[in-house]
C-alpha positions as CSV (number, residue, x, y, z in Angstrom):
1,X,-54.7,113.5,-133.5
2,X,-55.6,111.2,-136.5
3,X,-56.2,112.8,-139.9
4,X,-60.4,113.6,-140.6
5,X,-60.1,112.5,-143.8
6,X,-58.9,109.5,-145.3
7,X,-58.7,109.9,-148.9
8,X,-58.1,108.3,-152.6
9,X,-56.3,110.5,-155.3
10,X,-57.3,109.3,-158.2
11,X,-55.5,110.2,-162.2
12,X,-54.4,108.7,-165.1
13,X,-51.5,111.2,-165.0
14,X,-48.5,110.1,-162.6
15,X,-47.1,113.3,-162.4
16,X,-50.4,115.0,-161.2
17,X,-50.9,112.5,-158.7
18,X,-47.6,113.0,-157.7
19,X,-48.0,116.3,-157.3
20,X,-51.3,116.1,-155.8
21,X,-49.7,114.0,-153.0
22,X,-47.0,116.6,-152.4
23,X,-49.2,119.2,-151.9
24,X,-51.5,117.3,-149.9
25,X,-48.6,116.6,-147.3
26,X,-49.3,120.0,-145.5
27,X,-52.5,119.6,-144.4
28,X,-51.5,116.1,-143.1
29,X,-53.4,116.8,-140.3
30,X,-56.8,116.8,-141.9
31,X,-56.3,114.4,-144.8
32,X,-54.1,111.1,-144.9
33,X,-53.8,109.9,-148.7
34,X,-54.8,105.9,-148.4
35,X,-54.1,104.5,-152.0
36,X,-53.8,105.8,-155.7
37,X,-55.5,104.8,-158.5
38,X,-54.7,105.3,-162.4
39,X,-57.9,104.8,-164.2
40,X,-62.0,105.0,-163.6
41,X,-61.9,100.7,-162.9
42,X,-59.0,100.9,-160.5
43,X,-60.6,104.0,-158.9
44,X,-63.8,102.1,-158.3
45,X,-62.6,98.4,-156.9
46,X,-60.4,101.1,-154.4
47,X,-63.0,103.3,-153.6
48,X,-65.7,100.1,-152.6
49,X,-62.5,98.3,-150.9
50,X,-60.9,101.4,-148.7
51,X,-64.6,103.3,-148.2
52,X,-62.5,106.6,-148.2
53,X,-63.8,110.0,-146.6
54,X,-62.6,112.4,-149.5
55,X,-61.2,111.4,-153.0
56,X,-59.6,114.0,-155.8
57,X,-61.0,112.6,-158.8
58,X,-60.1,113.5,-162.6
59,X,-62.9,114.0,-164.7
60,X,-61.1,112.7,-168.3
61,X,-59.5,109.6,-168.1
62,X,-59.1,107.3,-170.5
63,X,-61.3,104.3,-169.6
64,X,-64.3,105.9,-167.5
65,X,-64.9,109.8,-166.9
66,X,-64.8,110.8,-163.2
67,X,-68.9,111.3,-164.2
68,X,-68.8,107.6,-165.0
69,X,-66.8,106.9,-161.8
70,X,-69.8,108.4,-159.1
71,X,-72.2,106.6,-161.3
72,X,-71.0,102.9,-160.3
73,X,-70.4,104.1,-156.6
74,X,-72.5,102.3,-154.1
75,X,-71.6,104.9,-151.7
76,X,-70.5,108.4,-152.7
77,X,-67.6,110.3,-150.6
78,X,-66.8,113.5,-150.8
79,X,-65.5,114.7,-154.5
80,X,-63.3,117.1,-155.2
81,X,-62.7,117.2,-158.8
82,X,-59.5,118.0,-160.9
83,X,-60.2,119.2,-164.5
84,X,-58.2,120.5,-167.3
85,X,-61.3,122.3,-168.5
86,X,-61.4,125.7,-169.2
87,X,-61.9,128.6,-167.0
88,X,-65.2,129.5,-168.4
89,X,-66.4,125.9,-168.6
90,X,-66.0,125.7,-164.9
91,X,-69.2,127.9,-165.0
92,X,-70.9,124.5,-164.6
93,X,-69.1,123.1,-161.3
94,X,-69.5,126.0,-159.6
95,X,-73.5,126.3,-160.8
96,X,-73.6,122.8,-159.3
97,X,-71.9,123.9,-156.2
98,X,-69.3,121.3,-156.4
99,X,-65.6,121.8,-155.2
100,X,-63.1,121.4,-158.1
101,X,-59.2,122.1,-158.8
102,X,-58.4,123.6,-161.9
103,X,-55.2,122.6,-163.3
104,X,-52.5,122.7,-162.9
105,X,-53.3,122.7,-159.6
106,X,-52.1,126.0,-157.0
107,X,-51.3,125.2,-153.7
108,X,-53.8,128.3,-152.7
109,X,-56.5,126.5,-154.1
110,X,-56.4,123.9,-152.8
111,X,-56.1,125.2,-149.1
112,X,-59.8,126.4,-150.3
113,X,-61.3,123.0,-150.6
114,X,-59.1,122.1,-147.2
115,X,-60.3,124.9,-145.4
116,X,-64.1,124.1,-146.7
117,X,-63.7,120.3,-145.8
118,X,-62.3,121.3,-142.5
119,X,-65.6,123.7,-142.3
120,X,-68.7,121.7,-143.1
121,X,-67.4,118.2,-142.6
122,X,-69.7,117.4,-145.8
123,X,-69.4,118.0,-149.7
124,X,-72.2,117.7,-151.7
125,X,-72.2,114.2,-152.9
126,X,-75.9,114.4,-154.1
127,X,-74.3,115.1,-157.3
128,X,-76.6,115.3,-160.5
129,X,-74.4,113.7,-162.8
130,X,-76.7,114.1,-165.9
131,X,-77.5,117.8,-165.8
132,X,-73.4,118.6,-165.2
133,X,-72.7,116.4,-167.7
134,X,-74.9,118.0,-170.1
135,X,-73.6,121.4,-169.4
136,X,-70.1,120.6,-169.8
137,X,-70.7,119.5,-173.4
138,X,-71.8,123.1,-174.4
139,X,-68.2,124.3,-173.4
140,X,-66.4,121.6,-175.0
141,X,-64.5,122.0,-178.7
142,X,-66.5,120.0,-181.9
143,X,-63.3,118.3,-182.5
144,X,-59.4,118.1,-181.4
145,X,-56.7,120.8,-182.4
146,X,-54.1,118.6,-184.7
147,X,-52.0,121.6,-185.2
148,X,-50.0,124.3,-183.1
149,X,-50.4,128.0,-184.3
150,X,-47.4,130.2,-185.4
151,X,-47.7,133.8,-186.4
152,X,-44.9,135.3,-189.2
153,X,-45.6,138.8,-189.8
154,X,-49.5,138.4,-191.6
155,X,-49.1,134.9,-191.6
156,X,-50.4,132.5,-189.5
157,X,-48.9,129.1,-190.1
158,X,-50.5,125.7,-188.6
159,X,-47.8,123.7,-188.1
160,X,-49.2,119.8,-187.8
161,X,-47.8,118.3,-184.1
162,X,-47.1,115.0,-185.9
163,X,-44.5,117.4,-187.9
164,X,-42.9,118.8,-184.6
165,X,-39.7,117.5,-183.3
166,X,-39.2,119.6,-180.4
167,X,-39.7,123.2,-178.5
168,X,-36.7,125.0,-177.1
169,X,-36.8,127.7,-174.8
170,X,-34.3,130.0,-175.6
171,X,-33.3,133.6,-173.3
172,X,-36.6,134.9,-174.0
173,X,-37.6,133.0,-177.1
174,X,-39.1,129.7,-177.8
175,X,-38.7,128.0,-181.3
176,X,-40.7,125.0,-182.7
177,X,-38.3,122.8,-184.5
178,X,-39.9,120.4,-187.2
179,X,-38.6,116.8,-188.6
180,X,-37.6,118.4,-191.7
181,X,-35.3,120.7,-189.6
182,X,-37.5,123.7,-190.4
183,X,-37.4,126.5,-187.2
184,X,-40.4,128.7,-186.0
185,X,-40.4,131.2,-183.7
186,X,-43.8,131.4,-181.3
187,X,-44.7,134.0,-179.1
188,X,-46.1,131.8,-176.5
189,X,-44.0,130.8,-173.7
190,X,-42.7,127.2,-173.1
191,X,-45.0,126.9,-170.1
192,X,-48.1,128.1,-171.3
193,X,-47.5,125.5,-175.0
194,X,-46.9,122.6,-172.2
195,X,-50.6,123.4,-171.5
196,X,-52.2,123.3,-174.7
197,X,-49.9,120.6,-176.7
198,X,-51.3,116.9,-176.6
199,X,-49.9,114.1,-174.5
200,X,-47.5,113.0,-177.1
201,X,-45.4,116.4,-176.3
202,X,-43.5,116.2,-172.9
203,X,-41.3,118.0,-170.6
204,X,-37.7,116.9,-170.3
205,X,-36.0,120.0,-169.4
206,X,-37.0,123.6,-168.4
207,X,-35.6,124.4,-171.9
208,X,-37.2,121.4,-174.1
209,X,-40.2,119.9,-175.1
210,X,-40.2,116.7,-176.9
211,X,-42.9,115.0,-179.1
212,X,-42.2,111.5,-177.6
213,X,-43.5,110.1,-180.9
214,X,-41.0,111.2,-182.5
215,X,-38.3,109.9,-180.4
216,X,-35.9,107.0,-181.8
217,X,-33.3,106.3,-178.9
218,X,-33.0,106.7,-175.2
219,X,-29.6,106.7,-173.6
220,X,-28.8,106.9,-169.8
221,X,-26.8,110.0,-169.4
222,X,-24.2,110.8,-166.3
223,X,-25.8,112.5,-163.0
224,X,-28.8,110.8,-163.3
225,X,-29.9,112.7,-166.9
226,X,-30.8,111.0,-169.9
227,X,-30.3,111.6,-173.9
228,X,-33.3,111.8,-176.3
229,X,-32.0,111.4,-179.7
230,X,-35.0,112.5,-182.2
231,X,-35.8,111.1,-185.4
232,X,-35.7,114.4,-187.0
233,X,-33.9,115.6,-190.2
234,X,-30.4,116.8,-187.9
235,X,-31.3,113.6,-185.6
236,X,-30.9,115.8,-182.9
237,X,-29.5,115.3,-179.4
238,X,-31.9,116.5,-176.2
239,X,-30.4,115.8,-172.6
240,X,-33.1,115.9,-169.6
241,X,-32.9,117.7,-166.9
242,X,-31.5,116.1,-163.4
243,X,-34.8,117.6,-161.4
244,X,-37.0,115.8,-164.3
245,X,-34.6,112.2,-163.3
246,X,-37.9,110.7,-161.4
247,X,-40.7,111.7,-163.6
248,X,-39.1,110.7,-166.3
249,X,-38.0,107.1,-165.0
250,X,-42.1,107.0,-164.3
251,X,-43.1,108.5,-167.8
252,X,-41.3,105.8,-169.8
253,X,-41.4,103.0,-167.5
254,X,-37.8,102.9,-166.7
């Protein structure tokens, strides 16, 4: 039996759509992934092109919103959106009674919006675009966070990310290491800081975090691994994991 839904995942991320397609690949019998797209332009052209059932659309990507995205639609499949937003800002979606993924996304979850799908046949797609939009902007921060937050005893010390080498993850610890080979200890575990660091801070390791601003060489390594060699005081040297090979290779357009 073919697939009820053909569908469009659409990200600027490569990992999350990467992921997304993973997950999707259990419920292959309901929903057959049809193309990718990486930004609100691409997403459109494929979206008028393919006339797909279903797409998983981001709401903040660099060139269009996912908002901006429906508005150019001549016809308007059915939406689920991804979003980075807040737990209490997803208040809004759920007032609008649209079907969303909170990231990062849980396979759980997602077997919801299936299981809906697979339910009603229909979405809503009679979205109103305006009203959600306004809504969303009540939960939204005045401005961006530029530095991360450490606690010393009384202190609380903002440590500015453009200053931040690294994060290691080490036994139970996790340490924020600085260009001027200064070392913090944080309380906050190395996956939940993955969560709330900017874009310029990525993954290489389960131990390490890297500020890929900050990065002066890349080496291929044996088995597949590769070496990060920082531009920090020590100029410290940062091996990937083996697992991470593939995302990385995608990350840096390797």
């Amino acid at each position: 039996m073919s697939p009820l839904f053909k569908a469009i995942v659409i990200d600027d991320e490569p990992a999350a759509r990467r992921l997304m397609k993973n997950l999707l690949q259990e419920h292959a019998d309901v929903v057959q992934v049809i193309a990718e797209a990486g930004n609100g332009e691409e997403a459109i052209r494929k979206i008028e092109e393919l006339n797909p059932d279903l797409i998983f659309l981001d709401i903040q990507m660099p060139d269009l919103t996912g908002f901006e995205v429906i508005e150019k639609l001549s016809r308007k499949p059915n939406i689920i959106f991804t979003t980075a937003y807040e737990q209490y800002a997803i208040k809004a979606f759920e007032s609008f009674s649209i079907d969303y993924l909170l990231k990062p996304i849980k396979e759980e979850r997602l077997n919801q919006s299936i299981e809906k799908l697979k339910q009603f046949g229909r979405l809503n797609t009679s979205i109103n675009v305006a009203g959600l939009q306004e809504i969303i902007k009540q939960f939204q921060a005045p401005q961006k966070t530029t530095a991360l937050t450490i606690k010393s005893g009384d202190r609380i010390i903002l440590l500015r990310f453009e200053n931040i080498s690294y994060l290691e993850a080490d036994d139970k610890y996790v340490f924020v290491y600085t260009l001027d080979g200064q070392k913090y200890l944080t309380d906050q575990s190395l996956a939940a800081l993955s969560e709330k660091l900017p874009t310029q801070f990525y993954r290489i390791q389960k131990s390490y975090i890297i500020n890929k601003d900050k990065i002066k060489e890349m080496h291929r390594h044996f088995n597949g691994r590769y070496l990060f060699i920082m531009e920090d005081k020590a100029a410290t040297r940062l091996t990937s994991g083996r697992t991470y090979h593939d995302e990385i290779k995608t990350e840096f357009g390797l």
